[in-house]
NUGU-652816 format. One line per field, with one value per residue: residue number from 1; z, y, x of N, C-alpha, C, CB in turn. Coordinates in Angstrom, 2 decimals, m for minus. Atoms other than C-alpha are relative to their C-alpha. Glycine has a CB too. Example, Ala and Ser with C-alpha at 12.3 -4.5 7.8 and 13.67 -1.06 7.14 Angstrom:
nr	(1 / 2)
n_w	(0.00 / m0.06)
n_v	(m1.19 / m1.19)
n_u	(0.89 / m0.82)
ca_w	(7.80 / 7.14)
ca_v	(m4.50 / m1.06)
ca_u	(12.30 / 13.67)
c_w	(0.00 / 0.73)
c_v	(1.20 / 1.09)
c_u	(0.90 / m0.77)
cb_w	(1.25 / m1.42)
cb_v	(0.03 / 0.46)
cb_u	(m0.99 / 0.41)
! end
This chain:
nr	(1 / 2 / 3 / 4 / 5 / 6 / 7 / 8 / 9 / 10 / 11 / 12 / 13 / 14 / 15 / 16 / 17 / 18 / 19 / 20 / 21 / 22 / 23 / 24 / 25 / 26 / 27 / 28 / 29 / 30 / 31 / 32 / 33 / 34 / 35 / 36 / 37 / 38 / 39 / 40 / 41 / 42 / 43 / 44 / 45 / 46 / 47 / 48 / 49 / 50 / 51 / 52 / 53 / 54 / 55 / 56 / 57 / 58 / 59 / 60 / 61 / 62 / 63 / 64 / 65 / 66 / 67 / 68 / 69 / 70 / 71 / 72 / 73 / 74 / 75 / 76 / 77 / 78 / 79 / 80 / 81 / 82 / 83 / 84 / 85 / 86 / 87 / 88 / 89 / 90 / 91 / 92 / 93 / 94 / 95 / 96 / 97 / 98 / 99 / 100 / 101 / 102 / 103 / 104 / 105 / 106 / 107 / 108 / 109 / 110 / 111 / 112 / 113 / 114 / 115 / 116 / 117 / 118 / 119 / 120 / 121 / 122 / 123 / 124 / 125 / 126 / 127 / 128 / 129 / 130 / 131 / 132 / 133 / 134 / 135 / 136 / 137)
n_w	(m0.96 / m0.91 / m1.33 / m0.75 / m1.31 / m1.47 / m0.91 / m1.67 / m1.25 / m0.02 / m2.22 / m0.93 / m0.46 / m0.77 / m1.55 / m0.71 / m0.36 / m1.47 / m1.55 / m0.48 / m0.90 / m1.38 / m1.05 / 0.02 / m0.39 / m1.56 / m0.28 / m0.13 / m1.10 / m1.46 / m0.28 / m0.56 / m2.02 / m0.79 / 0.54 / m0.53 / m1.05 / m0.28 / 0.36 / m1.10 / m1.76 / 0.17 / 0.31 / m1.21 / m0.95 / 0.81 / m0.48 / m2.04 / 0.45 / 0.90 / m0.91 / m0.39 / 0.07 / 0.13 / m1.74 / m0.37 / 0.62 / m1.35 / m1.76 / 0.38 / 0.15 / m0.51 / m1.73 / m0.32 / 0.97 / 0.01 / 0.43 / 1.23 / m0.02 / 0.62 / 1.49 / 0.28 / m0.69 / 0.60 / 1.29 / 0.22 / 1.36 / m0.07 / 1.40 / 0.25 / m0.17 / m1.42 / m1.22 / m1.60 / m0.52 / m1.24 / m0.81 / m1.53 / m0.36 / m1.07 / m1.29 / m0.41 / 0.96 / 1.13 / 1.46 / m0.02 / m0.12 / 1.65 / 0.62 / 0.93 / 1.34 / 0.39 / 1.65 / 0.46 / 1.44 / 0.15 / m0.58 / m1.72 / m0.47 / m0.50 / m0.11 / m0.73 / m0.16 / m0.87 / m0.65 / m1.60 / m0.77 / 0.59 / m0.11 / 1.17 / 0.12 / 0.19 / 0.90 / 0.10 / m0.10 / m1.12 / 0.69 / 0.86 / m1.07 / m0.17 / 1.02 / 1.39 / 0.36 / 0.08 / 0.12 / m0.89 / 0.76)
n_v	(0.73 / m0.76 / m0.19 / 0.46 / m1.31 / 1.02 / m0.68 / 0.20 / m0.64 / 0.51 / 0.80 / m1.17 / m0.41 / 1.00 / 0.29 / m1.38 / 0.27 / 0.95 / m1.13 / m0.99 / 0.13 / 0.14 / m1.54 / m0.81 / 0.80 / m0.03 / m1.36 / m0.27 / 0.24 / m0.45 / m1.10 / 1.15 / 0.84 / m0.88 / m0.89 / 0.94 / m0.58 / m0.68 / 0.99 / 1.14 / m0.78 / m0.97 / 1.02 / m0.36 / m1.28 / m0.22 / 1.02 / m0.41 / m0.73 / 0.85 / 0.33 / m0.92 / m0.29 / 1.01 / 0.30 / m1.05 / 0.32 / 1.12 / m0.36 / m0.83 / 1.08 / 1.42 / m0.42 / 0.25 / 0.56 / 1.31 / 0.71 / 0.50 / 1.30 / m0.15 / m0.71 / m0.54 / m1.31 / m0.59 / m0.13 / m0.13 / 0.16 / m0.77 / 0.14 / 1.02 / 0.03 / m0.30 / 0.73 / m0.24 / m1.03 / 0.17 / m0.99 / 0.33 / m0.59 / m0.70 / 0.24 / 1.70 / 1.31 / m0.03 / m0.70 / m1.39 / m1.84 / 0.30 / 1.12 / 0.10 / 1.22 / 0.20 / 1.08 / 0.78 / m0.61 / 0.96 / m0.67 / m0.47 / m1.04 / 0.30 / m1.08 / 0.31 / m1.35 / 0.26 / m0.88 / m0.15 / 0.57 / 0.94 / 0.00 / m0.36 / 1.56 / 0.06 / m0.41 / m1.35 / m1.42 / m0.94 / m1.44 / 0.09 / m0.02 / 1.22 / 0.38 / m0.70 / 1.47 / m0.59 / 0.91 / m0.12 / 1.18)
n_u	(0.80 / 0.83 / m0.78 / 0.93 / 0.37 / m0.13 / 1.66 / 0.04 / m0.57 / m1.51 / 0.43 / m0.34 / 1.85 / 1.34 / m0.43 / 0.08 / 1.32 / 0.10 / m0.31 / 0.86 / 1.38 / m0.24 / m0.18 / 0.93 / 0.26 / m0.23 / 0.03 / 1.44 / 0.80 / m0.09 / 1.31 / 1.53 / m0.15 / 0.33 / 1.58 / 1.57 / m0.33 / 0.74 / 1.89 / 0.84 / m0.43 / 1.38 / 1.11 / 0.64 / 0.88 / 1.91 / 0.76 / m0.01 / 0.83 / 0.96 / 0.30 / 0.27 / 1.40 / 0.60 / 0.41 / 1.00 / 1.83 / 0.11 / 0.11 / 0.78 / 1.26 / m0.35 / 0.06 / m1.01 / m0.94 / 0.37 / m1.31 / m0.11 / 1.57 / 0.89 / m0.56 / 1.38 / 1.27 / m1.07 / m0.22 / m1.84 / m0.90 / m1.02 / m0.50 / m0.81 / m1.31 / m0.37 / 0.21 / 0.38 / 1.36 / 0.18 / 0.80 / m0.20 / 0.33 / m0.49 / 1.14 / 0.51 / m0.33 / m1.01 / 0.29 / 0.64 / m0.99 / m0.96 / m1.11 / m1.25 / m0.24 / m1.20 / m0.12 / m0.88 / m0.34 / m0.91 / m1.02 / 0.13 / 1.02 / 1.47 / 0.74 / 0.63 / 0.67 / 0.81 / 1.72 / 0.35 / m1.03 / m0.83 / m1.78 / m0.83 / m0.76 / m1.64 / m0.69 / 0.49 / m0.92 / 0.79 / 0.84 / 1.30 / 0.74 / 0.91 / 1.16 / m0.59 / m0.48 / m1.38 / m0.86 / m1.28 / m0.99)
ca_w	(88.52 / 90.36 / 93.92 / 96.95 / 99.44 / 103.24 / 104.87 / 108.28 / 111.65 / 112.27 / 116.13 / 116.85 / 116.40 / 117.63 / 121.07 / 121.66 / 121.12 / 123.85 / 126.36 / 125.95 / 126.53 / 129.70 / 130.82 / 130.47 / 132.04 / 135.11 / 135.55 / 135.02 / 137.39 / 140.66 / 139.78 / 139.33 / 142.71 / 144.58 / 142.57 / 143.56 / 146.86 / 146.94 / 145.62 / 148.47 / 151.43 / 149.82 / 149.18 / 152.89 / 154.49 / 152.12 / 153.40 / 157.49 / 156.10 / 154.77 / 158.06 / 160.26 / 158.59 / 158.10 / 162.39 / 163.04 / 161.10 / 163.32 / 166.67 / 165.44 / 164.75 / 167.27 / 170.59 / 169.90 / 167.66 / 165.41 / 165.44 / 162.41 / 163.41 / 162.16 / 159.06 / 157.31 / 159.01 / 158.68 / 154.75 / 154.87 / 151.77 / 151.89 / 149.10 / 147.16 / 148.03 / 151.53 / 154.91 / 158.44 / 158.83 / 162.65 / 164.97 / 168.77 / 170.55 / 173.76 / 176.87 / 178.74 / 176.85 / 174.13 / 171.68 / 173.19 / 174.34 / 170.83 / 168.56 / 166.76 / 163.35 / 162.14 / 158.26 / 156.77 / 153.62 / 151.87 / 152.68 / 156.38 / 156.71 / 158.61 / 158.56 / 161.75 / 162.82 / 166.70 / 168.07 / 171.28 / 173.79 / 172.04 / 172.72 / 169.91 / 167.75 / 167.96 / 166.18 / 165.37 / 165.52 / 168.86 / 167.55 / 165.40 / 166.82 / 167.55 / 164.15 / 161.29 / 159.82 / 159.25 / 157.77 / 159.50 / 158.22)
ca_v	(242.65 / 243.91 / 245.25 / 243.26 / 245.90 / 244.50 / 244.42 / 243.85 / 244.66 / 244.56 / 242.56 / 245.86 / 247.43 / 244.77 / 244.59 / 248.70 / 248.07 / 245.53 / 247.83 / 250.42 / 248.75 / 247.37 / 250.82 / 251.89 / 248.72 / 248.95 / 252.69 / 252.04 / 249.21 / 250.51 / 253.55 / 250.74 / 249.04 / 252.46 / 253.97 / 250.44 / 250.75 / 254.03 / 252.97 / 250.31 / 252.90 / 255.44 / 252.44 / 251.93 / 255.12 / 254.94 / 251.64 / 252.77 / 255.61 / 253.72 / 251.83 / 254.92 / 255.83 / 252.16 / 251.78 / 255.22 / 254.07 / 250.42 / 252.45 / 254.44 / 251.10 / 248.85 / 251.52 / 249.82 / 249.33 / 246.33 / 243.67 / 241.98 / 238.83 / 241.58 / 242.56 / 241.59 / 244.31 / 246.52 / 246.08 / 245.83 / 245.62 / 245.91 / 246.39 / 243.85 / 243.06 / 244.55 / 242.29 / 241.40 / 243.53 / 243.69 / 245.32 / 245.88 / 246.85 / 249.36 / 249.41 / 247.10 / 245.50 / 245.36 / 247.86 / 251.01 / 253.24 / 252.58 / 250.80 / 250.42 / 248.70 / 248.01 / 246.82 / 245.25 / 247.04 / 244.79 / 245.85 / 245.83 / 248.74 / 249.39 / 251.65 / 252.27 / 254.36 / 254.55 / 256.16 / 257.20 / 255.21 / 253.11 / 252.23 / 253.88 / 250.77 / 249.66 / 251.64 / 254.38 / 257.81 / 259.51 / 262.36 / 261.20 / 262.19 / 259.89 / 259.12 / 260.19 / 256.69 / 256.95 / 255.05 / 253.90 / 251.55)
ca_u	(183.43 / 180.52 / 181.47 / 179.66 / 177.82 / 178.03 / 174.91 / 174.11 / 176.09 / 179.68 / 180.41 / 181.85 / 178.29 / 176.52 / 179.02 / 178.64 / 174.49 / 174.81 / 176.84 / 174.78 / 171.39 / 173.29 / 174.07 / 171.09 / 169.56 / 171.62 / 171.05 / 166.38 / 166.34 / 167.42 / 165.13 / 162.02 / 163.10 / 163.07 / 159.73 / 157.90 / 159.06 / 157.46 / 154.37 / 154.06 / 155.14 / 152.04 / 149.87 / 150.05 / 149.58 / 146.14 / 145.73 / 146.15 / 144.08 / 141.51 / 141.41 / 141.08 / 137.68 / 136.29 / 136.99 / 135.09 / 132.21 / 132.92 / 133.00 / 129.63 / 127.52 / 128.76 / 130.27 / 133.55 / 136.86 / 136.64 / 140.02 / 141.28 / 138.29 / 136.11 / 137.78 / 134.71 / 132.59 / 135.39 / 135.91 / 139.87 / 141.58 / 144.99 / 147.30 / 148.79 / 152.31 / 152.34 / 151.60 / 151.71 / 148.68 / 147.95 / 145.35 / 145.82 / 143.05 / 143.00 / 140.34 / 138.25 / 136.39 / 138.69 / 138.26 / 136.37 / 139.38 / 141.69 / 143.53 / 146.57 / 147.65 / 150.70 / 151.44 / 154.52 / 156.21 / 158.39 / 161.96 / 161.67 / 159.49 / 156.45 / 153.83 / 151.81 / 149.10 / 147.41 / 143.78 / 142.76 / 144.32 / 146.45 / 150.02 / 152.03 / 153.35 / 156.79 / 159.49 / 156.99 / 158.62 / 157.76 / 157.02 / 153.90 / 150.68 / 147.71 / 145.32 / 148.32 / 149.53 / 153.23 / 156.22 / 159.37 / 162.46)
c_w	(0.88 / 1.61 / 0.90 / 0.93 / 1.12 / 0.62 / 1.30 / 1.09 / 0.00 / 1.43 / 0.42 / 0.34 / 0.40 / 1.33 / 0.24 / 0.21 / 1.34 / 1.06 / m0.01 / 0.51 / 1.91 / 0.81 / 0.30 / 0.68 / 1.68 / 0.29 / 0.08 / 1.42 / 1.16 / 0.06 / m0.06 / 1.32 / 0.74 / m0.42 / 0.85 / 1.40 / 0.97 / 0.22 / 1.19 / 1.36 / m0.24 / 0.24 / 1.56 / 1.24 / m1.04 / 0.76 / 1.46 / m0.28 / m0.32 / 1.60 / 1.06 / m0.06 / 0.04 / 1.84 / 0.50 / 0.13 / 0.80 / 0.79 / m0.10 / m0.02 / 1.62 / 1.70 / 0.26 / m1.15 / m0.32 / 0.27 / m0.99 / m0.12 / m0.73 / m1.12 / m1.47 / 0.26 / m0.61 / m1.78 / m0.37 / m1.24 / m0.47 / m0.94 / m0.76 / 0.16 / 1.16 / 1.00 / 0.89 / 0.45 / 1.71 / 0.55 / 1.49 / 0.86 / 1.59 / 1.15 / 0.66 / 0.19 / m0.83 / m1.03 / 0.05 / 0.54 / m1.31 / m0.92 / m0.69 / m0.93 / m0.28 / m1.52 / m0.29 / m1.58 / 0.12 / m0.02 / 1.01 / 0.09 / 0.29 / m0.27 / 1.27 / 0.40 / 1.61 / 0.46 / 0.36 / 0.86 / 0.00 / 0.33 / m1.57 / m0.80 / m0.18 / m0.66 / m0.75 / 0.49 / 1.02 / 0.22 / m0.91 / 0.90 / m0.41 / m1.57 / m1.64 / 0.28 / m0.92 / m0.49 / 0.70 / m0.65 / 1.18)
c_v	(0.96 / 0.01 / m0.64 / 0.93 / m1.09 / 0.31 / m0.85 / 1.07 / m0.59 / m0.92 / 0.92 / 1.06 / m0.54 / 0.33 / 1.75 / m0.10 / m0.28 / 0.64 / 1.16 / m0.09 / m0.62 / 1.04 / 0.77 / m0.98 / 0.21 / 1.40 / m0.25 / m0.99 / 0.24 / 1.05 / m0.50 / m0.03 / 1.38 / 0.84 / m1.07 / 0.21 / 1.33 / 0.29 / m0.29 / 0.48 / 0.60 / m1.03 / m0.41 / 0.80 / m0.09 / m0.83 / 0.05 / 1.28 / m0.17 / m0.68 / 0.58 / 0.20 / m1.33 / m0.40 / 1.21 / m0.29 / m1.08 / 0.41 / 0.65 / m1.29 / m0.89 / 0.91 / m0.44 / m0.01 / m1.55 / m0.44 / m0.86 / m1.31 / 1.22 / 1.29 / 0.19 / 1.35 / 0.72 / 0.42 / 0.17 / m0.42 / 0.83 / m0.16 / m0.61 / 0.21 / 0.87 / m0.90 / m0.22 / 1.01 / m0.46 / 0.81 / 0.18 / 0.94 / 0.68 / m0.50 / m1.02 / 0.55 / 0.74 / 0.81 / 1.31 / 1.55 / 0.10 / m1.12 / 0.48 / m1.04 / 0.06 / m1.07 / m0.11 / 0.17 / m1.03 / 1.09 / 0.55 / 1.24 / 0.10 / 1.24 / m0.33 / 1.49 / m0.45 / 1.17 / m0.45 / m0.51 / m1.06 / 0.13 / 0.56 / m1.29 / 0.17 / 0.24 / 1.05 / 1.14 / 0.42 / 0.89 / m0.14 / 0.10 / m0.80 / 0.24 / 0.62 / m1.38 / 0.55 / m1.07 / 0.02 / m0.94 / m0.50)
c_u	(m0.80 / 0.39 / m1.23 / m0.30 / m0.12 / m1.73 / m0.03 / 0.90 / 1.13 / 0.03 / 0.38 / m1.02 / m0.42 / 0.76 / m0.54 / m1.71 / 0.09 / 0.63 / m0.85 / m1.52 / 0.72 / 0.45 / m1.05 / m1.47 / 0.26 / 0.01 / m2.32 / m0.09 / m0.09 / m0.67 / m1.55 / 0.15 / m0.52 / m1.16 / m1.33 / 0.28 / m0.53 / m0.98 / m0.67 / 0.00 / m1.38 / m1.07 / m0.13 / m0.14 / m1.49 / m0.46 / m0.60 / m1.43 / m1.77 / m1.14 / m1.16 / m1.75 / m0.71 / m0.06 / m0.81 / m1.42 / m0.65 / m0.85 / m1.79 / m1.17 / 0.18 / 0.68 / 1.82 / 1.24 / 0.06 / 1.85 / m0.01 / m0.84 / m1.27 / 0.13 / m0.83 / m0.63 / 0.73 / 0.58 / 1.34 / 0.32 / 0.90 / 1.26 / 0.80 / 1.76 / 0.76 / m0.95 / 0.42 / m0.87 / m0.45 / m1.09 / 0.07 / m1.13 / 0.50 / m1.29 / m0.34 / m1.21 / 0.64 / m0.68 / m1.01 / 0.69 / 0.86 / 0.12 / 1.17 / 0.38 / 1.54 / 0.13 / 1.38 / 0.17 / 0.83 / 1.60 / 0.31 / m0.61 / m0.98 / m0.18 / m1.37 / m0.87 / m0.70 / m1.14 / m0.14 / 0.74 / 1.25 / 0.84 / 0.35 / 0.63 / 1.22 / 0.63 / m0.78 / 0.77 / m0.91 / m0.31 / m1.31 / m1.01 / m1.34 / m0.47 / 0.88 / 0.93 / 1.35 / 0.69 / 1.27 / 1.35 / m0.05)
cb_w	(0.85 / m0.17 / 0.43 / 0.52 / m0.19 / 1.51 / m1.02 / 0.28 / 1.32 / 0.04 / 1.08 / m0.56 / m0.64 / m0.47 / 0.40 / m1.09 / m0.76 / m0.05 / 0.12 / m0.92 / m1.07 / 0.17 / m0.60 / m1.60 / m0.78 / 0.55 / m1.73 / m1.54 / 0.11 / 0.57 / m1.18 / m0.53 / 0.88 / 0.25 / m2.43 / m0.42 / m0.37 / m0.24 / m0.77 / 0.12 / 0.35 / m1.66 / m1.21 / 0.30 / m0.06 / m1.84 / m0.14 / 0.97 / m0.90 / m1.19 / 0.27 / m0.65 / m1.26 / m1.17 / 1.15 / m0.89 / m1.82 / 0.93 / 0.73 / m1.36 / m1.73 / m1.37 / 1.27 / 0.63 / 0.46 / m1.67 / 0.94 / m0.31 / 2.48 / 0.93 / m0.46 / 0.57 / 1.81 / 0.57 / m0.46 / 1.04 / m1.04 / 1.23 / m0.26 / m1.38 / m1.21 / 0.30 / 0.00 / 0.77 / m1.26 / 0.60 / m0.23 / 0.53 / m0.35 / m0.40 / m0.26 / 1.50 / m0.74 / m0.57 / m1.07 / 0.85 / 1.65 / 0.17 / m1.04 / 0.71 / m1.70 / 1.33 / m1.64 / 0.42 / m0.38 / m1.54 / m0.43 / 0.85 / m0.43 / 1.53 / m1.62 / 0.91 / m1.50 / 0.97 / m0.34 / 0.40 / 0.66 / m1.04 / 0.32 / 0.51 / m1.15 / 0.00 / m0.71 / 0.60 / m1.47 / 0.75 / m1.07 / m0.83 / 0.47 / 1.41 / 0.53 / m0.09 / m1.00 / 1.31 / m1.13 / 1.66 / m0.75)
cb_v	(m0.89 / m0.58 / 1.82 / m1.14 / 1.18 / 0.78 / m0.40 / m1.59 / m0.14 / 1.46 / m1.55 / 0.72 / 0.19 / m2.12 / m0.56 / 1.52 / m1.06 / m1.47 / 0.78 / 0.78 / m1.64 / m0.88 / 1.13 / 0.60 / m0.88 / m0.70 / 1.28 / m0.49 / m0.76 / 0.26 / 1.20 / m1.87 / m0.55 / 0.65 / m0.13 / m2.01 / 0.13 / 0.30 / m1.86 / m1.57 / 1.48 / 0.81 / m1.38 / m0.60 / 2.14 / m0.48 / m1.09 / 1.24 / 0.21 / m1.59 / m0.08 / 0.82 / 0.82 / m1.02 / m0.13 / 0.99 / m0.69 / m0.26 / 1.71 / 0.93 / m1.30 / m1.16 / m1.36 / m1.04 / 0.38 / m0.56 / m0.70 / m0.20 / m0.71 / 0.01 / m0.91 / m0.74 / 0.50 / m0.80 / 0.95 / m0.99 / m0.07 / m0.09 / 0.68 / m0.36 / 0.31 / 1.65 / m0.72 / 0.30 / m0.39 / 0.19 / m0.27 / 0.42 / m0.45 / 1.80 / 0.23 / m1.03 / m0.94 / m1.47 / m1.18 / m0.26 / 0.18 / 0.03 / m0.92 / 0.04 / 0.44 / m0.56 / 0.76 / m1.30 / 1.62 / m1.01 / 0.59 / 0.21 / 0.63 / m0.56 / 0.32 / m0.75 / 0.46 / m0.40 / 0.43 / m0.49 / m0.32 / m0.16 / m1.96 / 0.94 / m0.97 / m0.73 / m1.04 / 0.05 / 1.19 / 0.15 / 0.80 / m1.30 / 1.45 / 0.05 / 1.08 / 2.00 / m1.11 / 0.56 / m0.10 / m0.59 / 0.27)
cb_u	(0.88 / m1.39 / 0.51 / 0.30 / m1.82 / 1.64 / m1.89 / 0.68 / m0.72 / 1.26 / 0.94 / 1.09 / m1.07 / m0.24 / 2.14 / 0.66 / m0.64 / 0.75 / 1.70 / 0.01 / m1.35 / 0.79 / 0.89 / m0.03 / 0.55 / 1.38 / 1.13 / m1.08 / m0.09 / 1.30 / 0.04 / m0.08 / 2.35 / 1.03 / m0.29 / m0.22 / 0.95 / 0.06 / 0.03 / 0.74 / 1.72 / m0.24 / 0.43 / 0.02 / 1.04 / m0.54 / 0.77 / 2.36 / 0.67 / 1.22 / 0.98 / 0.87 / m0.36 / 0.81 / 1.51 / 0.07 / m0.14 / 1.23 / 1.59 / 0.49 / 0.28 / 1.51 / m1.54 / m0.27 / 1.27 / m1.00 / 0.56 / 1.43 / m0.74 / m0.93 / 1.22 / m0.74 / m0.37 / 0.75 / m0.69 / 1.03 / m0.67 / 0.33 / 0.29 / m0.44 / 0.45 / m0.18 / m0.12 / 1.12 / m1.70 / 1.12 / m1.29 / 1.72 / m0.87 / 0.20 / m1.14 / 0.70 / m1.22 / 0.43 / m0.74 / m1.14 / 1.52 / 1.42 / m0.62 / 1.01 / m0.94 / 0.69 / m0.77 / m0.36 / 0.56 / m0.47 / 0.19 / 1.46 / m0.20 / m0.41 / m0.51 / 0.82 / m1.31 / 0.82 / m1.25 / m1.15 / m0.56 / 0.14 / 0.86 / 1.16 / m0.40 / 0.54 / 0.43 / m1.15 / 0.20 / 0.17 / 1.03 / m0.19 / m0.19 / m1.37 / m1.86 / 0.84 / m1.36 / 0.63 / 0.18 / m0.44 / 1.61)
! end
């Protein structure tokens, strides 16, 4: 009688497959989570960054700092999957001694940046100095 060859996978190969993509599963995604995470901290110091020069150019046409009503003018665009974007101006009238912004990383973290007379924003490190946009937990 002709001998039958086995073909396929045993369940004892198939189960070790399956633990090893789950070891190797729960070992990539907590290095995603903390890479995007990274991403979205860089993505807004660019964005505060970004700001910075787009209110210069403001103060240069106009004598004053714009606020997020003239975000238009301004050209804000700020990076998907970070928000509470804020603006606070300084002086009187509003908006020719500073401002300050403040954005909203996901995972409770902010990133805030202030120029000229601005109050520093809340939970900013008191050591950062005026017009360098920073992150904080």
């Amino acid at each position: 009688m002709p001998s039958r060859s086995a073909n396929g996978f045993t369940l004892i190969e198939l189960l070790i497959v399956v633990i090893m993509i789950g070891i190797l599963a729960g070992i990539a995604i907590p290095k995603f989570a903390s890479a995007k995470q990274r991403g979205l901290r860089t993505a807004g110091i660019a964005d505060l960054g970004n700001l910075i020069i787009q209110q210069e150019r403001f103060y240069s046409e106009t004598g004053r700092y714009g606020a997020l009503a003239d975000s238009a003018a301004l050209r804000l665009r700020i990076t998907e999957g970070n928000s509470g974007f804020g603006i606070t101006l300084s002086g009187t009238p509003a908006g020719i001694g500073g401002f300050g912004a403040i954005l909203n990383i996901p995972g409770s973290e902010k990133c805030g940046v202030f120029v000229g007379t601005a109050a520093r924003p809340s939970g900013m490190p008191s050591v950062t100095p005026a017009s360098t946009p920073v992150c904080w937990p």
